[in-house]
SERO-4910 file (N, C-alpha, C, O; in steps of 0.05 Angstrom, whole numbers):
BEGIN
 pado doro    nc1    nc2    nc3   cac1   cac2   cac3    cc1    cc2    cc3    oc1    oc2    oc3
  Unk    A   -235   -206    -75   -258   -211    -58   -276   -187    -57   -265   -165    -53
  Unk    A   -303   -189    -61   -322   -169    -63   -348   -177    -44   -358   -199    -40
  Unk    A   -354   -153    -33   -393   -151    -25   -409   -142    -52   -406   -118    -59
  Unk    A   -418   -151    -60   -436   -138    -80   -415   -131    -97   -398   -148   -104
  Unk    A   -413   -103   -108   -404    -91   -119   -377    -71   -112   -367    -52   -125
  Unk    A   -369    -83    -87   -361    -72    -67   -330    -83    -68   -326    -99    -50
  Unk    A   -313    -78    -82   -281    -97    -70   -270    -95    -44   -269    -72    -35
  Unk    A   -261   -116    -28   -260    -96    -10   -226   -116    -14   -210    -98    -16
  Unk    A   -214   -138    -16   -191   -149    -26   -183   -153    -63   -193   -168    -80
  Unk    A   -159   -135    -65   -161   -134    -99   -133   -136    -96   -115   -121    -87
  Unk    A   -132   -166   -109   -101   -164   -123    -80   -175    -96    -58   -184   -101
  Unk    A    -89   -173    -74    -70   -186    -46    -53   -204    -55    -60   -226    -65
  Unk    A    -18   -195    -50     -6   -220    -48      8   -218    -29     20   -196    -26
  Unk    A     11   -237    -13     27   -235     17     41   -257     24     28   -278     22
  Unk    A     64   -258     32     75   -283     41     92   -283     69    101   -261     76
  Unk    A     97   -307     87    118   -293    112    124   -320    114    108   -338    109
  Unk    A    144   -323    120    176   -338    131    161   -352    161    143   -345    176
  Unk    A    173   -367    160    168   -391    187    178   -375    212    202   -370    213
  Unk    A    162   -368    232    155   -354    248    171   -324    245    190   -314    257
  Unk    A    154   -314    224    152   -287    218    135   -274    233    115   -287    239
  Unk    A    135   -249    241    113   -235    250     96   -214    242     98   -194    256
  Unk    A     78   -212    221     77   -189    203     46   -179    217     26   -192    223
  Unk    A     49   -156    219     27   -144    218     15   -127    194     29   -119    175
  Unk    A    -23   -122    199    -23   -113    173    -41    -91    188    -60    -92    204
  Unk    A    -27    -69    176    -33    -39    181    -47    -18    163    -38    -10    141
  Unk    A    -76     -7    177    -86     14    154   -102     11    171    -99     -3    191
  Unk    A   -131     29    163   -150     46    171   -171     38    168   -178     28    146
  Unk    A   -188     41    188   -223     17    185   -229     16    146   -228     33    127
  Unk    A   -235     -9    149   -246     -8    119   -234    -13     98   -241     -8     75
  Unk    A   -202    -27    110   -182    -20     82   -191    -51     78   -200    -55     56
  Unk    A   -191    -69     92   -194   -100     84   -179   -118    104   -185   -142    109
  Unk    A   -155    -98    120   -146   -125    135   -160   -142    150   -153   -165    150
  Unk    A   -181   -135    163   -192   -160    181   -204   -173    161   -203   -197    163
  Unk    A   -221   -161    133   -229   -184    120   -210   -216    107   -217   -239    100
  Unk    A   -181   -198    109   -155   -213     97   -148   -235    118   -147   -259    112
  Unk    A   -144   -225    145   -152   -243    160   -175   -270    170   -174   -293    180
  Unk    A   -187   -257    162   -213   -276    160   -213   -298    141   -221   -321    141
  Unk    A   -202   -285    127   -200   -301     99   -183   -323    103   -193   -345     96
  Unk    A   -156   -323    114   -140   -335    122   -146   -350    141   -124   -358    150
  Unk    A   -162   -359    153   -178   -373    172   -199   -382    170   -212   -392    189
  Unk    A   -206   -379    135   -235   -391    133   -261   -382    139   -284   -389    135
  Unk    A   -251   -366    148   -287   -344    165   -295   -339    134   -316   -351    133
  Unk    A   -290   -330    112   -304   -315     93   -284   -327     61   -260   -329     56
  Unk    A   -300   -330     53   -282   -348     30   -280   -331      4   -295   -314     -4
  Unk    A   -260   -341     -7   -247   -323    -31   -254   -326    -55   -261   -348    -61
  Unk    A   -255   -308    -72   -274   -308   -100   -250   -320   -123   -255   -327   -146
  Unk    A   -218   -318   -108   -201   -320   -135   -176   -326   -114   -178   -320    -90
  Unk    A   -153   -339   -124   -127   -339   -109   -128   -357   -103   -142   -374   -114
  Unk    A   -114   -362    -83   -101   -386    -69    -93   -375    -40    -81   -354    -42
  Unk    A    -96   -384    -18    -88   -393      7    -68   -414     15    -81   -435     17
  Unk    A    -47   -419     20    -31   -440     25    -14   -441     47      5   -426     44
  Unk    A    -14   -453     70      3   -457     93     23   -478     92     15   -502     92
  Unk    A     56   -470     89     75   -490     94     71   -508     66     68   -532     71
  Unk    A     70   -503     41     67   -515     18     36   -529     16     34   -548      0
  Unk    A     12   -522     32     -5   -545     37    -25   -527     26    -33   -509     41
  Unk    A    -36   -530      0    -58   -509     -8    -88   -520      7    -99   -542      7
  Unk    A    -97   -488     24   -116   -493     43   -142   -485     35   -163   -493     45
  Unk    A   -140   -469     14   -159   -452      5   -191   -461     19   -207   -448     32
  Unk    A   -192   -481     13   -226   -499      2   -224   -514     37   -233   -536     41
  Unk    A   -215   -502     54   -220   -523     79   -232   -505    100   -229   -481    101
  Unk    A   -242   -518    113   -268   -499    135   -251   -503    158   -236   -523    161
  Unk    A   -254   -481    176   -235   -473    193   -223   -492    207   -199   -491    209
  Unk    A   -233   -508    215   -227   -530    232   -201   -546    236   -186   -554    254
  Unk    A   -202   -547    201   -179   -559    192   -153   -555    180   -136   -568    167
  Unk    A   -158   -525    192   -135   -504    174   -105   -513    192    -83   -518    185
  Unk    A   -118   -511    217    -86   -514    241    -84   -478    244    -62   -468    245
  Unk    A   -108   -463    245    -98   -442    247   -114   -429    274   -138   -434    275
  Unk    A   -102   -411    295   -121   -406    323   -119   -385    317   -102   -377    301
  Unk    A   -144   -363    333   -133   -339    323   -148   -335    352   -160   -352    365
  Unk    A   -141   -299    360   -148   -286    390   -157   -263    375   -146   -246    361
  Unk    A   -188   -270    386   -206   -244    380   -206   -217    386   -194   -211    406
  Unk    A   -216   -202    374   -217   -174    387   -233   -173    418   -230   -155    435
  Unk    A   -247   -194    420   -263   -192    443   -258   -205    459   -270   -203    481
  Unk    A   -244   -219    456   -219   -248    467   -240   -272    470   -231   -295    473
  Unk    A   -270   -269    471   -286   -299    466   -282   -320    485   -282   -345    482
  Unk    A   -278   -299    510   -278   -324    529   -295   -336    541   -315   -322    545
  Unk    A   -296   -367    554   -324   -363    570   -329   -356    595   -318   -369    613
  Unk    A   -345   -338    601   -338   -326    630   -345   -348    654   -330   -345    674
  Unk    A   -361   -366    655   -372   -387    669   -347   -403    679   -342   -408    702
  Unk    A   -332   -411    655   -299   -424    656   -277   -410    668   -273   -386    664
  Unk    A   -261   -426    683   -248   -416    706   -224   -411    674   -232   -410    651
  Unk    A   -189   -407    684   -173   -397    656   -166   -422    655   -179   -428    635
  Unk    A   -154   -445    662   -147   -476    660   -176   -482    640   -174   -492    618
  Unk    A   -190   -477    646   -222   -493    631   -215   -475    606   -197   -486    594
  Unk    A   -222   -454    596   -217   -440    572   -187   -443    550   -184   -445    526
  Unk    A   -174   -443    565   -147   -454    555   -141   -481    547   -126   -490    530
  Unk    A   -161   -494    566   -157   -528    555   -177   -530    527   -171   -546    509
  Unk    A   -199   -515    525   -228   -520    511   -219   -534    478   -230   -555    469
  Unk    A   -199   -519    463   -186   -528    446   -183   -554    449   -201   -567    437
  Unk    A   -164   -568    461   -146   -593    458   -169   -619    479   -169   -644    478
  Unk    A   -187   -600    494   -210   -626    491   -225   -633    462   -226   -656    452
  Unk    A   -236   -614    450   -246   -616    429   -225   -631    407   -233   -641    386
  Unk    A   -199   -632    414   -188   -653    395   -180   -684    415   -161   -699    410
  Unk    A   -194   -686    432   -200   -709    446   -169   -712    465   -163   -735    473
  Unk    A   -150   -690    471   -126   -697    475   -135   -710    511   -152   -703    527
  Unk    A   -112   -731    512   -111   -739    537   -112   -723    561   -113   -698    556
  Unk    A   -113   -730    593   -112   -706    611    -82   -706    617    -73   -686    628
  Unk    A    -67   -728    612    -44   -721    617    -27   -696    608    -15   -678    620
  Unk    A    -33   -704    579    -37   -681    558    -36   -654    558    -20   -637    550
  Unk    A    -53   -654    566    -79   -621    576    -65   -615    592    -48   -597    591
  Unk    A    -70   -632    615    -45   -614    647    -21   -607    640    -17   -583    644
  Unk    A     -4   -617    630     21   -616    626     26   -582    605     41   -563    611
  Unk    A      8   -586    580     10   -564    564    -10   -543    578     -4   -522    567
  Unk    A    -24   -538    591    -36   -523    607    -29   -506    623    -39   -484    628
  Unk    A      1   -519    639     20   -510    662     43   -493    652     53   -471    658
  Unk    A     48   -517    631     68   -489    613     67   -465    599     85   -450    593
  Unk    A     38   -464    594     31   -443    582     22   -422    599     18   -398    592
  Unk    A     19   -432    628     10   -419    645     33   -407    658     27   -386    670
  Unk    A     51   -412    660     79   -400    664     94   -387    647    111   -370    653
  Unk    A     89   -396    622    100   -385    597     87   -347    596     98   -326    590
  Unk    A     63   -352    604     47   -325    606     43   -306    625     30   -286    623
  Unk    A     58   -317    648     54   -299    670     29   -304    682     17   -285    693
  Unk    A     16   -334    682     -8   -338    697     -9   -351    714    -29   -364    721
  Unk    A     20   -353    727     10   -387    756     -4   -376    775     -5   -351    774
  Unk    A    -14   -385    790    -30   -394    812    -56   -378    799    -68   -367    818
  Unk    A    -69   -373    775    -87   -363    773    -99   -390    750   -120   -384    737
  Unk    A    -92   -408    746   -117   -437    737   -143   -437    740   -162   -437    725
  Unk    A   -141   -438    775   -165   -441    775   -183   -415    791   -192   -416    814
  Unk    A   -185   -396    774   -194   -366    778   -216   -371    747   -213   -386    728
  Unk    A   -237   -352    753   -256   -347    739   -241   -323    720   -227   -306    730
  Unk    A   -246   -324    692   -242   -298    682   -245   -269    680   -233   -249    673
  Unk    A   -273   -282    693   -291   -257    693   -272   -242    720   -278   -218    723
  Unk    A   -257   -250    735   -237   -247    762   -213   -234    752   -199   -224    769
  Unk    A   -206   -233    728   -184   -223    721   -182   -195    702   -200   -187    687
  Unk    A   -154   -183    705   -153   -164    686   -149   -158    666   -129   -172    661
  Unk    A   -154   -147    649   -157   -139    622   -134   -149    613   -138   -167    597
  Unk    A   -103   -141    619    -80   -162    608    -85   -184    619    -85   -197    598
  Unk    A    -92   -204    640    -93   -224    644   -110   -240    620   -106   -260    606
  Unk    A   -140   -216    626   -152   -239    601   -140   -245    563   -144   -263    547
  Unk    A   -124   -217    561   -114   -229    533    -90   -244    538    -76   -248    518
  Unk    A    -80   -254    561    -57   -276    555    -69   -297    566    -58   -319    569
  Unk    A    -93   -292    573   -114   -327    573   -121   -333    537   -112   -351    523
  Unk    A   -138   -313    529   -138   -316    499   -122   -320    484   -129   -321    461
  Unk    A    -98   -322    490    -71   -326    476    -59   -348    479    -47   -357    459
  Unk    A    -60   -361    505    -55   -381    515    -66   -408    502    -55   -427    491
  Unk    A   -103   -400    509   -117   -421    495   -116   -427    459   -118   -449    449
  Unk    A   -111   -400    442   -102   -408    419    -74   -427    411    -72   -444    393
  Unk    A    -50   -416    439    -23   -432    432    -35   -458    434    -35   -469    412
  Unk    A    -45   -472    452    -51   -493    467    -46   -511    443    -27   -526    441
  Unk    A    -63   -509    428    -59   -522    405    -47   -526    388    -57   -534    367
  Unk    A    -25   -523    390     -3   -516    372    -11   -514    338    -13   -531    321
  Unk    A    -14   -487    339    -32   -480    310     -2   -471    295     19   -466    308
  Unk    A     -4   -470    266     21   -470    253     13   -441    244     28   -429    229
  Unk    A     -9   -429    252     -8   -402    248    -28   -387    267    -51   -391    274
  Unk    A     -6   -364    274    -33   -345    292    -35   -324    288    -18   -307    286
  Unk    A    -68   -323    284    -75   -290    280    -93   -279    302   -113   -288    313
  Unk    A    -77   -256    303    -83   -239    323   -107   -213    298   -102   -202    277
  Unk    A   -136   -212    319   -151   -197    311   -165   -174    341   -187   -168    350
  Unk    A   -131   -168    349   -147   -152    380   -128   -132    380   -112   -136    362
  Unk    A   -125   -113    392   -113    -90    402    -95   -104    424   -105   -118    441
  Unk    A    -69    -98    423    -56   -115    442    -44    -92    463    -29    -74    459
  Unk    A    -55    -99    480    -50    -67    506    -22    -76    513     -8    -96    512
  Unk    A    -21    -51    519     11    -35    516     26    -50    540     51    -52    537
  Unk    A     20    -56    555     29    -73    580     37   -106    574     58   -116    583
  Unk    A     25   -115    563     31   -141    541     51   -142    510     62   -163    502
  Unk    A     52   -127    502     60   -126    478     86   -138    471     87   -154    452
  Unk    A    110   -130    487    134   -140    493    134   -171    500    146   -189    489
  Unk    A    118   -172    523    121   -200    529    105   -220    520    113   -242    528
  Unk    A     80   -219    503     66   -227    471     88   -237    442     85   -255    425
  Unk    A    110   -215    449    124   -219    419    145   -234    433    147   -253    417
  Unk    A    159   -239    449    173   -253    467    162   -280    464    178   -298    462
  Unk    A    140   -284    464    131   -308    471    127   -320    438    129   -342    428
  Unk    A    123   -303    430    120   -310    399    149   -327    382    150   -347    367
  Unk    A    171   -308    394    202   -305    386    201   -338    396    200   -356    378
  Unk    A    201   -344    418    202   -373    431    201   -389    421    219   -403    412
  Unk    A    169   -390    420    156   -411    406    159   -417    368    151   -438    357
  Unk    A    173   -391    354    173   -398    330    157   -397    311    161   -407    289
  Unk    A    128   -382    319     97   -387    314    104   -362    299    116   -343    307
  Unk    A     86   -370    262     83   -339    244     63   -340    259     50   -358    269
  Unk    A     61   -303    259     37   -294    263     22   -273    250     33   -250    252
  Unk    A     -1   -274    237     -3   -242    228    -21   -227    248    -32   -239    267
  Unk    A    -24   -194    242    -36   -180    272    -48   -157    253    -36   -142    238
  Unk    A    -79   -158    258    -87   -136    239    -91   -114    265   -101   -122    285
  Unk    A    -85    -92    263    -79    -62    272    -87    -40    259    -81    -37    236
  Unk    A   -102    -21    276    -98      7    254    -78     29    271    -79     54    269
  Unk    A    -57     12    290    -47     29    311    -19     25    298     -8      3    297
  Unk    A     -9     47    289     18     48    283     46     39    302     63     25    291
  Unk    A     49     49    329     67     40    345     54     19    355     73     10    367
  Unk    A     31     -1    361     34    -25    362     47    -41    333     63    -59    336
  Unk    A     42    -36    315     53    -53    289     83    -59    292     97    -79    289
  Unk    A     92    -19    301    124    -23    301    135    -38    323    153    -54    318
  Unk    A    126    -35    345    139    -48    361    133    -82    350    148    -94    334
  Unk    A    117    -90    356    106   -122    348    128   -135    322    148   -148    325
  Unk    A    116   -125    301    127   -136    276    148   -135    265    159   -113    264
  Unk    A    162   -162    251    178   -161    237    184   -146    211    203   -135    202
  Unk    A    150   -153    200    139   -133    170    116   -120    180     98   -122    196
  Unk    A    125   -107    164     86    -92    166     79    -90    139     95    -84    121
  Unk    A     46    -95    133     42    -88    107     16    -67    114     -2    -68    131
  Unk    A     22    -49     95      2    -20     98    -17    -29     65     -8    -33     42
  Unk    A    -47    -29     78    -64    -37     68    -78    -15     65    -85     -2     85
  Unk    A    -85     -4     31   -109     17     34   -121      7      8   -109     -1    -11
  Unk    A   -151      9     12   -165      6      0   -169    -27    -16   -180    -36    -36
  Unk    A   -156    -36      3   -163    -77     -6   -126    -82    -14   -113   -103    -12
  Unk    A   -117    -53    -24    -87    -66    -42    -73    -65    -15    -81    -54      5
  Unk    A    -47    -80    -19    -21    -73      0     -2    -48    -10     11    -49    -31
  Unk    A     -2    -28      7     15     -7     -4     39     -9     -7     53     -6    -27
  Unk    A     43    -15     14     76    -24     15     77    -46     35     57    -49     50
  Unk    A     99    -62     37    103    -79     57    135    -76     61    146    -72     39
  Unk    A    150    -77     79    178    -84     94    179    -85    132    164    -91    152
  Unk    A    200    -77    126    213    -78    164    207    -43    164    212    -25    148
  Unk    A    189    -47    201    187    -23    209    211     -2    196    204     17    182
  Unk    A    236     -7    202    258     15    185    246     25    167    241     49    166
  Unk    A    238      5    143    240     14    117    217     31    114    216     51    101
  Unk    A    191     17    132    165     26    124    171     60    136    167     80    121
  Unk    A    180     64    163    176     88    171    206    105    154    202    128    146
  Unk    A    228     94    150    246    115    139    244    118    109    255    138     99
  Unk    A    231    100     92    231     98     68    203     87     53    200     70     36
  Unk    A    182    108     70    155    103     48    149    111     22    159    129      9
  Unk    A    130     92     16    143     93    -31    120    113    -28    120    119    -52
  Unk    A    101    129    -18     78    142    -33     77    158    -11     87    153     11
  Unk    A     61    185    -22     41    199     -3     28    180     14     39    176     36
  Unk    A      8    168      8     -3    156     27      4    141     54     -8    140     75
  Unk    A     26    131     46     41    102     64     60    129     85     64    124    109
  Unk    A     71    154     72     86    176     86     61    190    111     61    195    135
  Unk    A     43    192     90     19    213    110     15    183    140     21    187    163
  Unk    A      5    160    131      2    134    151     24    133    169     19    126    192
  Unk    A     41    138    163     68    136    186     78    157    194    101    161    201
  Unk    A     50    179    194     66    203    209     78    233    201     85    252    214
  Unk    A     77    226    171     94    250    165     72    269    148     73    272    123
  Unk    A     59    276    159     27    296    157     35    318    150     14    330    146
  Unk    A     52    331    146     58    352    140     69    357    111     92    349    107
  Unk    A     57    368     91     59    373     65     67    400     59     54    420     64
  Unk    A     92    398     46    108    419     25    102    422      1    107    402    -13
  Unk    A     87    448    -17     89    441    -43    116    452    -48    125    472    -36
  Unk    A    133    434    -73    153    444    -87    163    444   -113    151    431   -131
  Unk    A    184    456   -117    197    458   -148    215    433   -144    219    429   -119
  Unk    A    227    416   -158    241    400   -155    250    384   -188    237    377   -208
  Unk    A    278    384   -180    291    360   -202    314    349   -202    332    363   -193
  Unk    A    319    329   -208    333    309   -210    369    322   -226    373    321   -250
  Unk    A    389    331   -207    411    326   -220    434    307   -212    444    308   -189
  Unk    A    443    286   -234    460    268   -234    449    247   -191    429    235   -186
  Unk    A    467    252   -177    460    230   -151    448    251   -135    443    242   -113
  Unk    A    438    280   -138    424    295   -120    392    299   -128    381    289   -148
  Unk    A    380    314   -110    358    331   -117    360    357   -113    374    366    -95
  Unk    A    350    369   -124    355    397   -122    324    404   -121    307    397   -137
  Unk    A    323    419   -101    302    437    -90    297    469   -105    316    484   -102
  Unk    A    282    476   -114    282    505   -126    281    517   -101    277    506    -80
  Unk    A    284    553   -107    287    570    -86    255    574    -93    250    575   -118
  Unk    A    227    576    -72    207    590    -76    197    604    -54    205    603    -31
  Unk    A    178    619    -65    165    638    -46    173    640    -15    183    659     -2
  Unk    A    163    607     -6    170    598     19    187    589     27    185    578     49
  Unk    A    204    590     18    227    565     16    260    572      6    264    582    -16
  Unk    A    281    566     24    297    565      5    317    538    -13    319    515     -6
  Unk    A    329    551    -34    343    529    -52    358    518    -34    367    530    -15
  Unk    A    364    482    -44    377    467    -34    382    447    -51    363    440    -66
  Unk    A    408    434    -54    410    402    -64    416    386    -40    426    391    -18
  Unk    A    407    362    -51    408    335    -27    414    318    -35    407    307    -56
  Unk    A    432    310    -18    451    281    -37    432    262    -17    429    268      7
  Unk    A    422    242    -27    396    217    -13    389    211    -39    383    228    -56
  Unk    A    392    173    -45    383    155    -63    359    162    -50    347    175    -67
  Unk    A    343    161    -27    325    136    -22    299    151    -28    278    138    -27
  Unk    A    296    178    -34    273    190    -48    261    174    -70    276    158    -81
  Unk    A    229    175    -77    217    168    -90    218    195   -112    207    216   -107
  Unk    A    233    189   -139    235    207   -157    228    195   -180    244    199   -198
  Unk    A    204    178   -188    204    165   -212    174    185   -218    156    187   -201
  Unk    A    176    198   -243    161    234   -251    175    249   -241    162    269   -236
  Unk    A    205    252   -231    209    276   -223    242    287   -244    266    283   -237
  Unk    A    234    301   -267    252    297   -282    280    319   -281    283    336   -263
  Unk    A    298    316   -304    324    332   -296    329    353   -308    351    363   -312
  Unk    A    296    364   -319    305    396   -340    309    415   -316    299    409   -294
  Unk    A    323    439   -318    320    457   -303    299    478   -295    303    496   -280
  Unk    A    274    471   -310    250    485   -303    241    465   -276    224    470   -259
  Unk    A    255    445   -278    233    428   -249    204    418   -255    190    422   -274
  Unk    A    198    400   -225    176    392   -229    154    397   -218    165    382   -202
  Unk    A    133    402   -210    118    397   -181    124    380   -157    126    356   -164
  Unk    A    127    383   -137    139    360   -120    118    369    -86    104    388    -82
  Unk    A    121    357    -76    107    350    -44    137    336    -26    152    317    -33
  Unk    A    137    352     -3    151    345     14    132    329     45    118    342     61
  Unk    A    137    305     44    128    304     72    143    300     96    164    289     91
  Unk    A    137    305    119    155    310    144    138    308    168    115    315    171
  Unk    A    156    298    186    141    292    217    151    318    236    173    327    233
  Unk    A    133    327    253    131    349    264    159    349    282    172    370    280
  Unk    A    167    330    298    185    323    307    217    322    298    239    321    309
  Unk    A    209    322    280    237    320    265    244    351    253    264    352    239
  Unk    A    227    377    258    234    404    253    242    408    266    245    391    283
  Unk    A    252    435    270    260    449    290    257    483    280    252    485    256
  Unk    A    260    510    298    263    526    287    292    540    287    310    533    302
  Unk    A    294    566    264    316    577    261    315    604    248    292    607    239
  Unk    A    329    624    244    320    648    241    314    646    203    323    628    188
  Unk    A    300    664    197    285    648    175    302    650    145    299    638    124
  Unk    A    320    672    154    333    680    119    364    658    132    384    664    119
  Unk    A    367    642    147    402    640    158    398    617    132    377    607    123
  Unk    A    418    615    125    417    584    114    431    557    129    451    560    144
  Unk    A    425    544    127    432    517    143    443    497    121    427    487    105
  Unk    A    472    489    120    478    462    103    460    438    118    456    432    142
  Unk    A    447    423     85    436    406     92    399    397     97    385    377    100
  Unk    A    398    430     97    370    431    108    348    450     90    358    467     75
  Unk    A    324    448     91    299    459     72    295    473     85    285    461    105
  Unk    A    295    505     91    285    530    108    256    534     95    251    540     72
  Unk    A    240    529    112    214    547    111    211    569    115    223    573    136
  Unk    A    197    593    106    203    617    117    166    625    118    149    621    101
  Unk    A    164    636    147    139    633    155    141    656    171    157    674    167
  Unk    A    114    654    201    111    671    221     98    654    249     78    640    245
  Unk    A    107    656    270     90    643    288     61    646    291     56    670    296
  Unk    A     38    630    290     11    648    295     -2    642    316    -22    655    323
  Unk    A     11    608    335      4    607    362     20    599    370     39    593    356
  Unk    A     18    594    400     46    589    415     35    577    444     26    595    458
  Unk    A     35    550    457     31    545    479     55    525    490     72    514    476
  Unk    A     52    525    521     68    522    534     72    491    543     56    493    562
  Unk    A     81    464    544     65    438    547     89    433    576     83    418    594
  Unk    A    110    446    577    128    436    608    152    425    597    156    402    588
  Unk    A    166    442    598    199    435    588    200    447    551    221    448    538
  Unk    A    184    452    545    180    459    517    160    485    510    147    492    530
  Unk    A    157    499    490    133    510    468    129    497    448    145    490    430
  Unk    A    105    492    450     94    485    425     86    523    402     80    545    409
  Unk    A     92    510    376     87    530    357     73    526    337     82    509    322
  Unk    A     49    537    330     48    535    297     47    567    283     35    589    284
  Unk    A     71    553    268     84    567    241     58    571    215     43    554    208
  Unk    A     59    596    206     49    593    180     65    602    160     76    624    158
  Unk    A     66    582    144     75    589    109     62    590     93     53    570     80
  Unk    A     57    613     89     33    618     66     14    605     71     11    600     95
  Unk    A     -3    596     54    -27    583     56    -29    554     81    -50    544     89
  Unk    A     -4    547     90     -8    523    104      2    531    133     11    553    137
  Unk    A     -1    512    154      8    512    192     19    490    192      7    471    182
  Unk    A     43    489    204     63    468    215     65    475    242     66    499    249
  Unk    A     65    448    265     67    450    280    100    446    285    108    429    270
  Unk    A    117    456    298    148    452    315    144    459    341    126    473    349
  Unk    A    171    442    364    169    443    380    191    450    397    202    430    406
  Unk    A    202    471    404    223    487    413    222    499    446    203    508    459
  Unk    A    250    494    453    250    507    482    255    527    492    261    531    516
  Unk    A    251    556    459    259    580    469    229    595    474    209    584    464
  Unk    A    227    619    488    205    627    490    206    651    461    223    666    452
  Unk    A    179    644    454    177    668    428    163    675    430    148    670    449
  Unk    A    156    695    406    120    712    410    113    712    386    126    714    366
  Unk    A     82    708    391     65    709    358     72    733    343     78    756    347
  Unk    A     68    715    322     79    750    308    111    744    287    117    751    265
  Unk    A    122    731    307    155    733    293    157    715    271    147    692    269
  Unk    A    174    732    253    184    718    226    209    695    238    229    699    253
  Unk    A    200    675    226    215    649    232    219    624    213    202    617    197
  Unk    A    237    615    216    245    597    203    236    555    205    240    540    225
  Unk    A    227    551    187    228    519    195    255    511    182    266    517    160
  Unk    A    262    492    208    293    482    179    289    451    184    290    440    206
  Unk    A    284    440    163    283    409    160    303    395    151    304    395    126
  Unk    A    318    384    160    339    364    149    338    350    131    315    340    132
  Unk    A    351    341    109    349    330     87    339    299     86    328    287     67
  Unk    A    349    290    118    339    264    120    314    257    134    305    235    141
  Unk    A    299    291    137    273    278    147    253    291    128    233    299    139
  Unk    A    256    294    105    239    292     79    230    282     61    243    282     40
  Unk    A    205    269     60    204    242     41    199    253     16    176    245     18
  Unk    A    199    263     -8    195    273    -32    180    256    -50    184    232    -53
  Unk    A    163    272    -61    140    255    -94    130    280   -102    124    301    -92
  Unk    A    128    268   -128    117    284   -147     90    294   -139     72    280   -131
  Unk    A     90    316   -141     60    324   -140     33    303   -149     42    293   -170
  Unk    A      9    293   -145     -3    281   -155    -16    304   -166    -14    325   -155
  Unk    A    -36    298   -199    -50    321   -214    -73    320   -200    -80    302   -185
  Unk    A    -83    337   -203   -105    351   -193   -136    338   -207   -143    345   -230
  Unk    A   -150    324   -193   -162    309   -209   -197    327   -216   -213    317   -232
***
């Protein structure tokens, strides 16, 4: 799918399991809300196929997809009490009032909304109004729901709860990392129109395939290194900054990273959280020593914050001894909180 000249969906293939919950994760502009859209008919596709439950939808205008979705703006009407907005759906499919009341009530309990029916929206709070917008999409019993809103943190739990219940896939476009994790079953990390990777929060945060999908989940912090491949380890060269190490871990991404003993170029990435400090020449089984110097140091309440410099780069760690700028110090990173890839070339 393209604007002009513009791709902004290339190559998308996505699929989810009968009340799956996948969210799709990345950064203004990658495509997910257009992917969404797409999936609902708002904006139609230049190539592919669309299909819900074996039923190819592609060529059908929203109406008739069976699909509800809850806006970023939640699209309610403010004039309409939450019973009137919630019903608005299932009048427009002419449903009886028996009907209506009955699925109205349960949803209104299902959500944490009784005695508020017949309340104006514009009367309620910000979680209230996205489990009115949520409500009025279930109403209908849509065989798919997409979520295109920020789901506040006070809701979230009891959103996916309600989801779990009812059995309803849903996809949830996000550029918020701990909403995805908490919410979703999958997540797929979207940059630039492609899917980067897709699995279960685990896999996505303990086992991202690229730089990119590692830097997106957190692990911002970049090592250059020597590195190569012997027999089930990796072996780390000793450099400047750094000392030698092997690491016994399949789950590194080592495909360019070969087994001569000159090594390869390599990038370590790592989450700030997961360092710690240590004196800088000790060696530690198990672990990647940085060897650096403190160059600031503040105080946040039960902790110091530090940043370390190694050579050309600053890592932040976060330790509960008091130190002073100035001191030679150690980062020691554990073997299991290092995601490893080949250097990319220098373009």
């Amino acid at each position: 799918m393209c604007y002009g000249a513009h791709w902004v969906l290339d190559g998308v293939s996505l699929s989810a399991e009968g009340g799956e919950f996948i969210a799709l994760l990345g950064s203004s502009g990658c495509g997910k809300t257009t992917l969404l859209r797409a999936i609902c008919g708002f904006v139609a596709v230049a190539s592919g196929a669309i299909s819900v439950g074996g039923r190819d939808i592609t060529r059908l205008s929203p109406d008739k997809r069976n699909i509800a979705m809850v806006f970023q703006s939640y699209a309610l009407w403010p004039h309409m009490t939450v019973t009137q907005n919630m019903a608005y759906g299932l009048k427009l499919r002419r449903a009886s009032r028996t009907e209506i009341a009955a699925r109205i009530a349960a949803l209104l309990t299902m959500l944490r909304l009784e005695g508020l029916g017949e309340r104006k929206v514009t009367a309620l709070s910000g979680g209230q109004r996205q489990r009115v917008a949520l409500g009025r999409a279930l109403a209908i019993n849509p065989q798919i729901l997409l979520l295109d809103a920020r789901i506040r943190e006070e809701v979230r739990h009891e959103i996916k709860t309600v989801q779990q219940n009812l059995g309803i896939t849903t996809v949830h476009v996000t550029h918020d990392r701990q909403e995805a994790m908490v919410m979703a079953d999958r997540i797929a990390i979207l940059d630039a129109g492609r899917v980067a990777q897709i699995g279960t929060p685990e896999e996505i945060y303990n086992r991202p395939n690229s730089p990119f999908v590692a830097d997106f989940m957190g692990a911002t912090n970049v090592v250059p290194l020597t590195m190569r491949r012997a027999e089930e380890q990796i072996v780390i060269a000793e450099g400047r900054y750094n000392c030698g190490i092997a690491i016994d871990q399949p789950g590194f991404v080592t495909d360019g990273i070969g087994q001569t003993s000159a090594g390869t170029s390599a990038v370590a990435h790592f989450r700030s959280e997961q360092a710690g400090l240590c004196p800088p020449d000790q060696p530690l089984d198990g672990c990647l020593v940085l060897r650096g110097r403190i160059t600031q140091a503040s105080y946040l309440g039960g902790f110091y914050r530090y940043a370390v410099g190694v050579g050309p780069h600053q890592y932040l760690v976060d330790d509960q001894r008091r130190l002073s700028i100035g001191d030679a110090i150690g980062i020691a990173l554990p073997g299991s909180a290092l995601h490893l890839y080949p250097a990319q070339p220098v373009q």
